[in-house]
Backbone as CSV, one residue per row, in Angstrom:
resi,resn,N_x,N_y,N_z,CA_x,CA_y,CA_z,C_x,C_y,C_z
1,UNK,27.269,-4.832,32.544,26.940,-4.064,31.358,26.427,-4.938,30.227
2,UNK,26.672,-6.532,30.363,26.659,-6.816,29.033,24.735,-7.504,29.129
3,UNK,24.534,-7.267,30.336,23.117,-7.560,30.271,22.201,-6.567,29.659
4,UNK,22.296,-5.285,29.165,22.178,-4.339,28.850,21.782,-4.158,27.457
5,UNK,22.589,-4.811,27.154,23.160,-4.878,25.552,21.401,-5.409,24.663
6,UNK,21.127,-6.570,25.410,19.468,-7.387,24.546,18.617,-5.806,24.844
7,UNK,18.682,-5.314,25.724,17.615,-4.325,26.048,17.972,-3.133,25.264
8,UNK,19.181,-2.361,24.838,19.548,-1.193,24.144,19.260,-1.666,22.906
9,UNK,19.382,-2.867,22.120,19.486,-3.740,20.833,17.567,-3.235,20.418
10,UNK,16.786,-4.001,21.942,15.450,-4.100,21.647,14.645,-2.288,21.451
11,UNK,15.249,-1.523,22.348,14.377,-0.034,22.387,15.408,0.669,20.678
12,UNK,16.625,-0.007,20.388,16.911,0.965,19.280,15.922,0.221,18.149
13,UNK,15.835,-1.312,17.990,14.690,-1.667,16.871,13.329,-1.271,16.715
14,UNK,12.952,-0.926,18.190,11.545,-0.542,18.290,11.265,0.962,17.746
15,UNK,12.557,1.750,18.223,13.029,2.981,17.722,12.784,2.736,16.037
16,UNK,13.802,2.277,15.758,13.600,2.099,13.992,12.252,1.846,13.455
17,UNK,11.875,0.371,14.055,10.671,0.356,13.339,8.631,1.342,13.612
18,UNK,9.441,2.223,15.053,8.121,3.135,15.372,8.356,4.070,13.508
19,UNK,9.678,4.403,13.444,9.569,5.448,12.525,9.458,5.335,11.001
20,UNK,8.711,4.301,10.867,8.578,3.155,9.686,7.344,3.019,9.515
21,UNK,5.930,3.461,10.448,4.930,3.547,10.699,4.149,3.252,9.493
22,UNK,3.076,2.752,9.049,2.337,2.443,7.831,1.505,3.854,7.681
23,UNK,1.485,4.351,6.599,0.794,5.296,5.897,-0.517,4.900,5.170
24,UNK,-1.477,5.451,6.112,-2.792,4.336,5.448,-3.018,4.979,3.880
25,UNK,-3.855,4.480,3.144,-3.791,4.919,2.223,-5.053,4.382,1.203
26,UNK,-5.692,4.873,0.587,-7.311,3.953,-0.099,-6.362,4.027,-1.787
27,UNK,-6.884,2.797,-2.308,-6.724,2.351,-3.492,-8.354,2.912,-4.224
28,UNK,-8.096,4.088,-5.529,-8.696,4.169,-5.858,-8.756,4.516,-7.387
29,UNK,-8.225,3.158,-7.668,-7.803,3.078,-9.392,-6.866,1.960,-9.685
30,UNK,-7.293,1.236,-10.298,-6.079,0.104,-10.772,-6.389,-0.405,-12.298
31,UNK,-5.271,-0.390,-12.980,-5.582,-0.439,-13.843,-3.939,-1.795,-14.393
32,UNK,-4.582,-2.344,-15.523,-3.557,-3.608,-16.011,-3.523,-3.660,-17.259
33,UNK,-2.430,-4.711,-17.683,-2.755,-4.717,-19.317,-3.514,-5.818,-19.322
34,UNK,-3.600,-6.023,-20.868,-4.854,-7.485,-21.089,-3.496,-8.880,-20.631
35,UNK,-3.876,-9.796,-20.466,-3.132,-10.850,-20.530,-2.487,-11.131,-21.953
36,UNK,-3.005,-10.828,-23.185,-2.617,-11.093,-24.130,-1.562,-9.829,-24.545
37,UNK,-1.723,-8.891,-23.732,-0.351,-8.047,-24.001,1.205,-8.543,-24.041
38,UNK,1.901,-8.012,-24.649,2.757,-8.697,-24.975,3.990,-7.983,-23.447
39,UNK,3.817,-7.206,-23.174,3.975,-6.581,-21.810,3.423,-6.436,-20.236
40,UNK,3.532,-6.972,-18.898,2.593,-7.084,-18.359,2.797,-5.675,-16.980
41,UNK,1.778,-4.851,-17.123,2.110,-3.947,-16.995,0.776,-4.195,-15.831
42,UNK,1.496,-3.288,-14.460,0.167,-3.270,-13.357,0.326,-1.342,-13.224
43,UNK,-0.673,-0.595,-13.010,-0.730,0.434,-12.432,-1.825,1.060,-11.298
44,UNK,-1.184,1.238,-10.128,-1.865,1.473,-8.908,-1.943,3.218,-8.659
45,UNK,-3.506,3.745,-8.327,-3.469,5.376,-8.363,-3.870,5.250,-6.975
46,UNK,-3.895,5.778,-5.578,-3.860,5.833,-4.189,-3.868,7.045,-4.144
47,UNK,-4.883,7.404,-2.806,-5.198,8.422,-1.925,-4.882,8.408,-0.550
48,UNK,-4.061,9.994,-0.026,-3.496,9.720,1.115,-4.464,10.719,2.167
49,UNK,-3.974,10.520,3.275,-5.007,11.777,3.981,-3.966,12.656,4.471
50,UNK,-2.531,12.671,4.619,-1.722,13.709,4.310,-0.296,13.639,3.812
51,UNK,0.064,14.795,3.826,1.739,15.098,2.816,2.445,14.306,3.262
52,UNK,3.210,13.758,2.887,3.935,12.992,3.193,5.824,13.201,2.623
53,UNK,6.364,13.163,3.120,8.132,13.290,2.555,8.464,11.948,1.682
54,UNK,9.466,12.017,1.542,10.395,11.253,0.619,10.039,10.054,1.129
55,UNK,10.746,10.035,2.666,10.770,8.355,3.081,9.604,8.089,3.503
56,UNK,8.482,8.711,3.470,7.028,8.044,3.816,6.672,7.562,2.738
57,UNK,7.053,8.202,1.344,6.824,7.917,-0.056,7.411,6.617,0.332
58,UNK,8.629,6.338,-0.289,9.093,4.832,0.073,8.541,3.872,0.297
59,UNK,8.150,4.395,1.924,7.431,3.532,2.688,5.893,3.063,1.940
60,UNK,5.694,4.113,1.456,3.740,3.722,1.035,4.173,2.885,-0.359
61,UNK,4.965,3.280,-1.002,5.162,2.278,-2.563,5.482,0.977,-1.571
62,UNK,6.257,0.500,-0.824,7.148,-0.522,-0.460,5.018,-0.663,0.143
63,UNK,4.583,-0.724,0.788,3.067,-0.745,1.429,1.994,-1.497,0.151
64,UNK,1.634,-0.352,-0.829,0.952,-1.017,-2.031,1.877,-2.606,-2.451
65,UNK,2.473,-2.186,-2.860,3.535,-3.823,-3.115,2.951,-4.795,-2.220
66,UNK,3.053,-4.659,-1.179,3.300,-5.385,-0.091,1.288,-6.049,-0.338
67,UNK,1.156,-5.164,-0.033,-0.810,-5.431,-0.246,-1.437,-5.565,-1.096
68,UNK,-1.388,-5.308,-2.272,-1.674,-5.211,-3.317,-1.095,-6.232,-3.965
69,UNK,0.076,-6.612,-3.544,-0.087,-8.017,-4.501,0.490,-8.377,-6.139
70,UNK,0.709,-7.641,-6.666,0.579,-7.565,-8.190,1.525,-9.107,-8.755
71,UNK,0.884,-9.357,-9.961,1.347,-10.964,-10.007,2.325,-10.472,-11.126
72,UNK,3.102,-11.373,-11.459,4.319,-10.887,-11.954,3.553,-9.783,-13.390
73,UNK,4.886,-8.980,-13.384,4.961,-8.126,-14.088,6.036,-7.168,-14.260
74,UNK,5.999,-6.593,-15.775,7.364,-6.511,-15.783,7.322,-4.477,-15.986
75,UNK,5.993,-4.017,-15.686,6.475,-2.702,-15.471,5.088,-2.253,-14.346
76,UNK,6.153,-1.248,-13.920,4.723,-1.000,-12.086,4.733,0.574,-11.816
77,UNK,3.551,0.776,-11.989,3.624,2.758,-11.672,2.497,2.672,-10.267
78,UNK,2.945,3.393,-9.966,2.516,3.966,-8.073,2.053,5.497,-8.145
79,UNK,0.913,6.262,-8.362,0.741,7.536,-7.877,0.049,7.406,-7.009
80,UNK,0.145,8.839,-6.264,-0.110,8.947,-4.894,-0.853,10.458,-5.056
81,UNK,-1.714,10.439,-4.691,-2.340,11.998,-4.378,-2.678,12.034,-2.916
82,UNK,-3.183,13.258,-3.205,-3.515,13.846,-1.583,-5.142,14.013,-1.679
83,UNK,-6.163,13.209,-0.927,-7.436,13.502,-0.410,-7.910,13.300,-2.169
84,UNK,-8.233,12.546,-2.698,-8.160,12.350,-3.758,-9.105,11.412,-3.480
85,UNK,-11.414,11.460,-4.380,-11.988,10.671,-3.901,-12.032,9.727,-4.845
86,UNK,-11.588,10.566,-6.893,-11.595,9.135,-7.236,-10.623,9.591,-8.635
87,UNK,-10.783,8.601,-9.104,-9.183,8.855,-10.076,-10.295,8.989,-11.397
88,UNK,-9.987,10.087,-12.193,-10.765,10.414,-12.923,-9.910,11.210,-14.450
89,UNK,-9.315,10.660,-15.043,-8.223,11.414,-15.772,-8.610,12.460,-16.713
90,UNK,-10.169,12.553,-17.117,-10.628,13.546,-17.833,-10.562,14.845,-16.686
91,UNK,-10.103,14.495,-15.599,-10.462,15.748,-14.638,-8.845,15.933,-14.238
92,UNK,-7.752,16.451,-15.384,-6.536,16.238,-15.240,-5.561,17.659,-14.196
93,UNK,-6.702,18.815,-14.053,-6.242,19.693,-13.290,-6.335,19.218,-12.195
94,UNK,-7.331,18.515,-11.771,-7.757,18.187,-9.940,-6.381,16.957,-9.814
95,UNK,-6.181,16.067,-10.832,-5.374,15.116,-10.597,-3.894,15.727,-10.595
96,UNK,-3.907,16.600,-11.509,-2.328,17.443,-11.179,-2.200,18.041,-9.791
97,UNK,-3.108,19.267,-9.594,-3.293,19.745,-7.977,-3.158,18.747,-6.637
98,UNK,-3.297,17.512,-6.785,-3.109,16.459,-5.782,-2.535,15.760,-5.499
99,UNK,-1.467,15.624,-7.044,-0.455,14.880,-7.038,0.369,14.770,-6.009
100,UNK,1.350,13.516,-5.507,2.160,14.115,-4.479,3.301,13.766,-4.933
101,UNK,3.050,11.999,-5.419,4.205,11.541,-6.045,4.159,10.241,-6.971
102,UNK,5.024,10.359,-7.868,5.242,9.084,-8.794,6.186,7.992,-8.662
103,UNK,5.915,6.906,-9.110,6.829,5.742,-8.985,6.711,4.936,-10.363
104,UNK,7.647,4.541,-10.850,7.510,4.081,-11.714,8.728,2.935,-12.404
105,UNK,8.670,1.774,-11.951,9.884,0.747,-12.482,9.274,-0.007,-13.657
106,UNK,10.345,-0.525,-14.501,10.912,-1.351,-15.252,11.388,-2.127,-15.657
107,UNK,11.623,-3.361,-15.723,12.363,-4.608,-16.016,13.186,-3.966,-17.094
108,UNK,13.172,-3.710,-18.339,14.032,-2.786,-19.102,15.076,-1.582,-18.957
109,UNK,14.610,-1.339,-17.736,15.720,0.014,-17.093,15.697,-0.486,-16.031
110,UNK,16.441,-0.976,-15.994,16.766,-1.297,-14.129,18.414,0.125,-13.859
111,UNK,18.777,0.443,-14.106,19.204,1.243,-14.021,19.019,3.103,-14.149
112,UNK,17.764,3.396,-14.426,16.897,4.609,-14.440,17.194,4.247,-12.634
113,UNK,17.758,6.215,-12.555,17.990,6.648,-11.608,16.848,7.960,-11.461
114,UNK,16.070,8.024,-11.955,14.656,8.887,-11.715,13.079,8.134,-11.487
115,UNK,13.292,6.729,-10.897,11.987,6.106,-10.859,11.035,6.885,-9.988
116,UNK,11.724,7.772,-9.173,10.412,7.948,-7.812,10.693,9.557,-8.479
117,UNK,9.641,10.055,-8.019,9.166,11.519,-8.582,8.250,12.440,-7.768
118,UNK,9.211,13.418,-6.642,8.144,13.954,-6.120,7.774,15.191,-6.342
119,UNK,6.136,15.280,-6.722,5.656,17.020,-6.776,5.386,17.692,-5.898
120,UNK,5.703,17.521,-4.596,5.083,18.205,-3.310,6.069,17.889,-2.725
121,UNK,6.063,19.051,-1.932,6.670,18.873,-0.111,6.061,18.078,0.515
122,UNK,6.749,17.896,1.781,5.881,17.278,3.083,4.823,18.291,3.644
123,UNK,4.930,19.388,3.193,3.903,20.140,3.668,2.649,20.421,2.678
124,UNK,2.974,19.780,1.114,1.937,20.104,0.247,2.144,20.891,-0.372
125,UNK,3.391,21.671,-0.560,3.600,22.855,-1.556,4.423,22.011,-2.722
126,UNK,3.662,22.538,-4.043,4.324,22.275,-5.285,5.541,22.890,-5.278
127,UNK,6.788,21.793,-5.900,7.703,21.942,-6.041,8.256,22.625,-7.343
128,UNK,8.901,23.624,-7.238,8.902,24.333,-8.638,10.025,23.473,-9.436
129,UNK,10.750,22.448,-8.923,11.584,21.932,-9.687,11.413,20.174,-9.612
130,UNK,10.649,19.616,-9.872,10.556,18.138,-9.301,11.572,17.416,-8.492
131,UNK,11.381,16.499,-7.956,12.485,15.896,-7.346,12.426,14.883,-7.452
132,UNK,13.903,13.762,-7.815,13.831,12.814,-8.847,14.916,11.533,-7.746
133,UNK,14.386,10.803,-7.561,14.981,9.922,-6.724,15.211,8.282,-7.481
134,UNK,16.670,7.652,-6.708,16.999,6.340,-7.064,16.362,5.567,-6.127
135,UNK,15.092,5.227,-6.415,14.382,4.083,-5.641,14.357,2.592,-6.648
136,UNK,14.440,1.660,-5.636,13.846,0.408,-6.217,13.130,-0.981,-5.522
137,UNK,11.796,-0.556,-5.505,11.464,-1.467,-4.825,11.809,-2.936,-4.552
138,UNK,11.812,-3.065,-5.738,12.368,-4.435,-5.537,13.216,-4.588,-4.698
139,UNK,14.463,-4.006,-4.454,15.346,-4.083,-3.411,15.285,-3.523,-2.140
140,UNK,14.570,-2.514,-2.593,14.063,-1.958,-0.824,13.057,-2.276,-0.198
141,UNK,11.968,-2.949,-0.616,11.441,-3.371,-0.114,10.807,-5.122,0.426
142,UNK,11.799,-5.149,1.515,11.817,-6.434,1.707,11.206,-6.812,2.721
């Protein structure tokens, strides 16, 4: 039995990490402060090609991080729309309608228990009540 054990170890990790899958996603908006700000603030706007749940959310903030790179800084916002060709904020109905979800940390609140923010289901239906989650990348995504 105990030969068993490397092989149940290897199909449950492969298990874990199939369901961890990368959520592709196009960067189409980035925006920063000046260097001479006295705050250094990065913000990333992304387009998905579908709905996605909570922990795909996760997964795609923990993704931008990961790729994107951002050089230190001490506050980081993540939106996410759906099929979204370009980020256009004078066009604030199309950007509301697509929304899926927000992210948003702080060096100043590290304790804000509403950083992640979702407006949609996994299926794309607006949520009549938002849904407000304790994420932190920094720690979850390692």
């Amino acid at each position: 039995m105990k030969t068993f054990a490397p092989i149940v170890s290897l199909l449950l990790c492969a298990g874990l990490l199939a369901g961890q899958t990368a959520i592709p996603y196009r960067l189409i908006d980035t925006r920063h402060s000046s260097p001479t700000d006295s705050v250094r603030e990065f913000e990333y706007n992304i387009s998905v090609e579908q709905h996605l749940d909570a922990a795909s959310i996760r997964n795609t903030v923990c993704q931008v991080v990961k790729s994107e790179k951002p050089p230190a800084y001490e506050v980081l916002a993540i939106s996410i729309y759906y099929k979204l060709e370009r980020y256009a904020p004078e066009e604030s109905a199309e950007l509301r309608e697509r929304r899926i979800a927000r992210y948003h940390w702080s060096k100043d609140s590290q304790k804000d228990k509403r950083r992640l923010v979702l407006f949609k289901d996994a299926k794309g239906q607006s949520l009549s009540e938002w849904r407000f989650y304790d994420f932190d990348h920094t720690k979850a995504c390692r």
